[in-house]
N, C-alpha and C positions, 0 to 999 in steps of 0.2 A: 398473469394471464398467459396460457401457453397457446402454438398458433399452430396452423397448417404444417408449417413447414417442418415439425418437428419430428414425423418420423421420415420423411427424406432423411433431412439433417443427421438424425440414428442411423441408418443405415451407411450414409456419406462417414460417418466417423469409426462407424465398426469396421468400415475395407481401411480407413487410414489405419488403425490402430494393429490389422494384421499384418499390413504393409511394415509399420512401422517398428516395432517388432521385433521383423526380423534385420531388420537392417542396422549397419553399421557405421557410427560416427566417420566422419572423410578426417584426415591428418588434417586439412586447410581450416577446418573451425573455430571461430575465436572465442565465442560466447561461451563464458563462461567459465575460462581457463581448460588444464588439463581435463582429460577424457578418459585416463587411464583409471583413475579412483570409482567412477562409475562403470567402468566396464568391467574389473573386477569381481563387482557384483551383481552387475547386469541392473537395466533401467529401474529407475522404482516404477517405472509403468506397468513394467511386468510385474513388479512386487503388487501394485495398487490393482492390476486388472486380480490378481489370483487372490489377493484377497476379500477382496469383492467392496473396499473404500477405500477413503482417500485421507490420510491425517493430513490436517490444515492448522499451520500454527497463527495464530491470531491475538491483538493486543486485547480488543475489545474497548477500548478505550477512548475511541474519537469519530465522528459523524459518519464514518465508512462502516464500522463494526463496534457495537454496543450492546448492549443488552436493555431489553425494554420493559423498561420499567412498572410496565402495566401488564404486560407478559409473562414476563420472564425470561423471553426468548431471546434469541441473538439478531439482531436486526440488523441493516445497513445494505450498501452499494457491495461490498466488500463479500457480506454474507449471501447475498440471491447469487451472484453471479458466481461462487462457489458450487451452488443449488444446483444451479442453471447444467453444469458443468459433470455435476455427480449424476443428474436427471438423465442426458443426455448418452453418461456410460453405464447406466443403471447400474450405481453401487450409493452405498450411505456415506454420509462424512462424519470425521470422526476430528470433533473441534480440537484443537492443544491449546491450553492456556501459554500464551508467553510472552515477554515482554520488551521492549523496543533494545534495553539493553542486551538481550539476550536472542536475539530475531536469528542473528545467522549462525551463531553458535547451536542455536537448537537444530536448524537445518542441515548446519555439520555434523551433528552429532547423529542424524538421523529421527531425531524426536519426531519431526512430521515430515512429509513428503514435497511437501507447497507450502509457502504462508500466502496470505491475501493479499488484496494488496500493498505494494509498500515502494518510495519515491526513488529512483535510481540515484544510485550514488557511487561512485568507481572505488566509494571505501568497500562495500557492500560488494562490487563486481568484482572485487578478487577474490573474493571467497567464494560468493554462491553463483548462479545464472540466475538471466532475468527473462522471461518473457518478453515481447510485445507488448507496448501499451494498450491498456486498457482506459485509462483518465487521463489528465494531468491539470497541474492548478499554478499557480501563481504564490508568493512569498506576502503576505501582509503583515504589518504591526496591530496590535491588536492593545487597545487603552480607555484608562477609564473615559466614559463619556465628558462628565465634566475637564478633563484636561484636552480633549480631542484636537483644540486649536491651537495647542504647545507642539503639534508634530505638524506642521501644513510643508514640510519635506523630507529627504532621505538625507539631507546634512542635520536636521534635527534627532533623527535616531542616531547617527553617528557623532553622539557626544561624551565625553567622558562625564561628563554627570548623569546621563540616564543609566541606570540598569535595565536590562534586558535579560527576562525570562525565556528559558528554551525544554523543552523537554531531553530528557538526557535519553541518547541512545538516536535520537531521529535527524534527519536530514539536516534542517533548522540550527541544530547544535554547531553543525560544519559550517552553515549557510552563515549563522549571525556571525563569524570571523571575517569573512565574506563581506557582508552587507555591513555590519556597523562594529568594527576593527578598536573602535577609539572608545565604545562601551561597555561597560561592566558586565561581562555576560554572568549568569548563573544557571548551569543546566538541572533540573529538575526530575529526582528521579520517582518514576510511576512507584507509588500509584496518584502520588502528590500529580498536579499537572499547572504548566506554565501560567493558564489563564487566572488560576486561583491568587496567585501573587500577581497579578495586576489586581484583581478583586479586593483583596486585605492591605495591599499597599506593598507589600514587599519589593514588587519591582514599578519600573514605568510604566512598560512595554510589555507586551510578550510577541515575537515572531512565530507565527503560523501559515497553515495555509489559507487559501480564499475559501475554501470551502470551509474546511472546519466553523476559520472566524466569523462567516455568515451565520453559519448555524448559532454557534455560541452568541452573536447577538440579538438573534431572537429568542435564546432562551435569558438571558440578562441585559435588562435595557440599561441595564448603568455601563455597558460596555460599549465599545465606537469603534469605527474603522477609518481611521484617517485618508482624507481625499487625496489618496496617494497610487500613482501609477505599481501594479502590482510589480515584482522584481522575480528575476529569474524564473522562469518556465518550468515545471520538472514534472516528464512521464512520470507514471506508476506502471506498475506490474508486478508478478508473482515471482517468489524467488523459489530457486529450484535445487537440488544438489547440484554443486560444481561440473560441469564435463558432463552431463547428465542430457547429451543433444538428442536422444529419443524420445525422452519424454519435452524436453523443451521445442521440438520439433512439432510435437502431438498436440501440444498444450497454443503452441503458435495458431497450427493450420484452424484449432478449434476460435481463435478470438477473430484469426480473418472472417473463419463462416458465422460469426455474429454478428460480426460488423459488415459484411454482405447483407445478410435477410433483415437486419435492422433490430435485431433483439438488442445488441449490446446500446443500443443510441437508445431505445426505449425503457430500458434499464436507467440510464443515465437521467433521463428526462422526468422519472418517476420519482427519483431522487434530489431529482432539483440540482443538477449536477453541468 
């Protein structure tokens, strides 16, 4: 549902975006690493306003971004606020299939301009830039329902008997070193995914976030979420080319004005988020 405030808001982003333009990154900037690789070839803001869209590289694979089933279409928290986004500069988006292993390498290479969201991680910050958060969630385990009372803490994930399921390429993978050091991790690479090996038995566990494992428990009741304090906190946000602070500047000032008028919280809310 779109709202009043929305061509203010269009017009408030069209002066940002001439502003922003023409201006040029300060030497003091951190985010993101060097500046000199995007200056080069100038913002992809400029690339994305003259072409008139946006490529967006995206997994499709987990409760933020999917494709639905009864659609066809791409759906999620991940995908409206992409929308939201493209609406707002009037241009189309132009989806990239790609995958968790592959997220920042495709952003280096140029394949997309943005991906969706995706959890901060200082592996990921030295290659690309991140935006401002837009979400952020919690770390859970995620097990079959009938074993649920084998894990009632976080020294019982951190056993050398459990194996623990991770997707390969995501946060998670770093995190379960992290979080349960003394367990057999196995990263899992898409389009296979972690929860599936807790489902067939392959692993114990599988670590995820709170969000996804919600989801995933209501769509499988033989899965659980053990009465465990969630672990580690971690923003999301868009990743961007490296040194790329025009458009991550642009791309910023647009998530403060949603989080001001309350679109990005109603977004979130709609999502169950």
């Amino acid at each position: 549902m779109r709202h009043g405030y929305r061509p203010v808001l269009g017009l408030f982003l069209l002066v940002m975006v001439i502003l922003m333009v023409g201006c040029t990154p300060s030497e003091g900037g951190t985010q993101g690493g060097d500046s000199s690789a995007a200056g080069s070839r100038g913002s992809a803001l400029d690339q994305i306003l003259e072409r008139g869209s946006i490529r967006v590289g995206t997994t499709g694979d987990y409760f933020l971004s999917f494709i639905d089933p009864e659609t066809g279409e791409r759906a999620g928290f991940e995908i409206e606020l992409v929308q939201m986004l493209a609406e707002d500069l009037d241009i189309e988006v132009e989806w990239v299939q790609t995958d968790w292993a592959n997220l920042i390498s495709g952003i280096a290479a140029g394949k997309y301009d943005i991906t969706g969201a995706a959890s901060y991680n200082m592996g990921r910050a030295r290659s690309a830039g991140y935006t401002n958060p837009v979400l952020d969630y919690g770390t859970v385990p995620l097990v079959l329902a009938a074993r649920v009372g084998e894990f009632s803490t976080w020294e019982d994930v951190n056993s050398g008997n459990v194996t623990v399921a991770v997707r390969q390429g995501t946060s998670f993978e770093d995190l379960s070193r992290v979080i349960a050091p003394e367990a057999q991790i196995t990263a899992i690479a898409s389009p296979a995914t972690e929860y599936q090996e807790v489902l067939t038995g392959k692993a114990d566990l599988a670590l995820t976030s709170s969000i996804d494992a919600a989801n995933l428990v209501s769509q499988y009741p033989q899965l659980a979420i053990p009465d465990l304090p969630a672990r580690v906190r971690t923003p999301i946000g868009m990743l961007t080319p490296r040194g790329d602070f025009t458009l991550i500047n642009f791309l910023n000032t647009w998530i403060a004005s949603q989080e001001y008028s309350g679109a990005l919280e109603e977004l979130r809310q709609r999502w169950n988020l």
